[in-house]
C-alpha positions as a printed Julia matrix, in Angstrom:
187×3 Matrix{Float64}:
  52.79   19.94  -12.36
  50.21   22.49  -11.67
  48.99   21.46  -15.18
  48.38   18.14  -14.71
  46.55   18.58  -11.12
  44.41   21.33  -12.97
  43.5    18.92  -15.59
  42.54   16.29  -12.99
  40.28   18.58  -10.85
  38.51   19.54  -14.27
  37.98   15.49  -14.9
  36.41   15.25  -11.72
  34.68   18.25  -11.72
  33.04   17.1   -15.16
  32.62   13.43  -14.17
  30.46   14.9   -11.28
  28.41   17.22  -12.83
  27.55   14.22  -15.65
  26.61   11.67  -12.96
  24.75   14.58  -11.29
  23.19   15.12  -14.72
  22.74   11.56  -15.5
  18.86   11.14  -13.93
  17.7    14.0   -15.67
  19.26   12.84  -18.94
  17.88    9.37  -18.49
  14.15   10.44  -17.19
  14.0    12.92  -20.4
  15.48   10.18  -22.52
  12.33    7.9   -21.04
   9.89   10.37  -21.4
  10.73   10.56  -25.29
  10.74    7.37  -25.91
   7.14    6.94  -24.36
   5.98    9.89  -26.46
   7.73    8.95  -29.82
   6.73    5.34  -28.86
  10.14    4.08  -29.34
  10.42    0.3   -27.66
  14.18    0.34  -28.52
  14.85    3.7   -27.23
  12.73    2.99  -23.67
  14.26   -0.7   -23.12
  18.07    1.06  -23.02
  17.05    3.02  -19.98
  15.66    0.02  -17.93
  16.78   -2.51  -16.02
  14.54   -4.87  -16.5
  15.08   -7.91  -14.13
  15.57   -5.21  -11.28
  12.04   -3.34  -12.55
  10.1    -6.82  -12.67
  11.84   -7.91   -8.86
  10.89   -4.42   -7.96
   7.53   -4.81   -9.12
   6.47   -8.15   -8.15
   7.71   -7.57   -4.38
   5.17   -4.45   -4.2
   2.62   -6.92   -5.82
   3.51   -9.17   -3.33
   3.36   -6.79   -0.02
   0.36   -5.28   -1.53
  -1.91   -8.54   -1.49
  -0.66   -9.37    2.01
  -1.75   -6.5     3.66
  -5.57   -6.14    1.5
  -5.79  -10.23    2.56
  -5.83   -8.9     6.35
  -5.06  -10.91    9.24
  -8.32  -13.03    9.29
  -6.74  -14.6     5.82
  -3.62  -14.75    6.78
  -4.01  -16.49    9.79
  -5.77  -19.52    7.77
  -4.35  -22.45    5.94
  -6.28  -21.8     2.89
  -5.79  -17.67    3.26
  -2.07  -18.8     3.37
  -2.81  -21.13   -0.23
  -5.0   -18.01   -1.7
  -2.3   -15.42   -1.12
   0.82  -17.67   -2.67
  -1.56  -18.2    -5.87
  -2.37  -15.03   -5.92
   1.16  -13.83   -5.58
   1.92  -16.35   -8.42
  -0.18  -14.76  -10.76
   1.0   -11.46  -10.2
   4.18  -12.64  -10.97
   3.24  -13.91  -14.04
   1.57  -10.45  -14.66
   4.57   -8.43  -13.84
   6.6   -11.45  -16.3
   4.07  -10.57  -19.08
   3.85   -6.46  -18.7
   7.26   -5.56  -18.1
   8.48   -5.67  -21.8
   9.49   -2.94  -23.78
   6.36   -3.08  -25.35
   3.98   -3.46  -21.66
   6.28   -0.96  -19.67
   5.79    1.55  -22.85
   1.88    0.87  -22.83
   1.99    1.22  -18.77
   4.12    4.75  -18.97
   1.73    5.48  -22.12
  -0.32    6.8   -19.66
  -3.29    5.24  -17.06
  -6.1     4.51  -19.29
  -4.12    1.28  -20.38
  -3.62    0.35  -17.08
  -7.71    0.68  -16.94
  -8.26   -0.67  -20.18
  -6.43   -3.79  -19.33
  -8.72   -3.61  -15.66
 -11.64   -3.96  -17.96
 -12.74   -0.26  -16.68
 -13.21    1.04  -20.37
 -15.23    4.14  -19.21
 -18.11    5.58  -20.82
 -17.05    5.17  -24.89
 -14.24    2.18  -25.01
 -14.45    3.23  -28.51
 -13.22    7.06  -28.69
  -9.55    7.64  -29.37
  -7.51    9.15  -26.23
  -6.23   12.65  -26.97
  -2.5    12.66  -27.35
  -1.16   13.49  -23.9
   2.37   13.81  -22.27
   2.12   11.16  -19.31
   5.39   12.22  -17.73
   4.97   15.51  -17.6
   5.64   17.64  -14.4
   7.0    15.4   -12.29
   8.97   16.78   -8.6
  12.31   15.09   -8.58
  14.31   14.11   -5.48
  17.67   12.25   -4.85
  17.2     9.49   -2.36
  21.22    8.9    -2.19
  24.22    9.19   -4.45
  22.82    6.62   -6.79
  19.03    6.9    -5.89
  16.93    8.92   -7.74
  13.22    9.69   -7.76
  10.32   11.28  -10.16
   7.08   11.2    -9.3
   4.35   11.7   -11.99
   1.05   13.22  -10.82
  -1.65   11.51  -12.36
  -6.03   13.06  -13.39
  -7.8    11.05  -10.82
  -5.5    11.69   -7.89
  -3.08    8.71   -8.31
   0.81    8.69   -8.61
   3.83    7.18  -10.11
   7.15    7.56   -8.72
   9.78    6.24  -11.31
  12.94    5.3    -9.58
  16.44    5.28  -11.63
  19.44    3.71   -9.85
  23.11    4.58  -10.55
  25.06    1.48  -12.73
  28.74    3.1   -12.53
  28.2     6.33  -14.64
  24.83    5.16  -16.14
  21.61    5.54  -14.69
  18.61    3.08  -15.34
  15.18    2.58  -14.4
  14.73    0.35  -11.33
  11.36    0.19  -10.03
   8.42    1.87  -10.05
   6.29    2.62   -6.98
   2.45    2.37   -7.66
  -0.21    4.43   -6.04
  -2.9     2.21   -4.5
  -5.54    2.44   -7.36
  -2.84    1.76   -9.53
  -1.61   -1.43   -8.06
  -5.5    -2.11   -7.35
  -5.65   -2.14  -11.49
  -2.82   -4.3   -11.91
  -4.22   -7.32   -9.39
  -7.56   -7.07  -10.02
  -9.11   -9.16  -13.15
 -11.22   -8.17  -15.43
């Protein structure tokens, strides 16, 4: 008897410490498959209809408020933020791939490049860099986890992984200002 309930407090005991684990795993597992540029590895750790939902209601929240109240108190401020919003739909549609979200975790420049802010030489190769490196983790709940990724020029990405039973996947990811300023703005 003692046996068995031994054997089932070590169980649980190891089940915990993996799901405690699990974020850590999954944001080093990320940040590998950014650096080694491995699409197949990266889209195993995403949830990719929660990311681009995610995504494209910060999109949407984010034009509201920089339309103001003058515009949204209009008909046709009313017209100009739904097409707007519809666009950045399509955006988020387009980017989150395997392929987009591994250019957009690449590292900021892309995010500029794409912007049409190329800088001074669009020309000279970016030094190889480690985009998520350092980041300050925190657990929002049980199945809520966050690392936030200190950009050069003052921005920030928090990368958010939510529990899926014992796995844990990317969710969303919360855009600084200049950031999100990049992704609505056209070249």
């Amino acid at each position: 008897m003692k046996k068995w309930l031994l054997a089932a407090i070590l169980i649980v005991l190891a089940l915990g410490g993996y799901v405690a684990a699990g974020p850590y795993i999954t944001y080093t597992a990320i940040r590998d498959a950014v650096e080694s540029k491995d699409t197949a590895k990266l889209s195993r750790q995403v949830d990719f209809p929660q990311l681009r939902t995610n995504l494209k209601l910060q999109l949407d929240d984010y034009m509201v408020r920089r339309a103001g109240p003058e515009m949204q108190s209009s008909l046709f401020g009313v017209f100009a933020v739904r097409v707007a919003s519809g666009v950045a739909g399509a955006a988020v549609d387009t980017m989150i791939t395997p392929v987009g979200l591994a250019a957009i975790l690449e590292g900021r420049a892309v995010v500029h490049r794409v912007a049409g802010d190329t800088g001074s030489d669009p020309y000279r190769p970016a030094p190889p860099v480690n985009p998520l490196r350092d980041p300050s983790y925190r657990f929002e709940s049980p199945s809520r986890f966050s690392a936030t990724v200190p950009g050069e020029d003052g921005e920030k990405i928090t990368l958010v992984l939510s529990r899926q039973g014992l796995r844990w996947k990317l969710s969303d990811i919360r855009l600084s200002d200049p950031a999100r300023d990049a992704l609505v703005r056209r070249p």
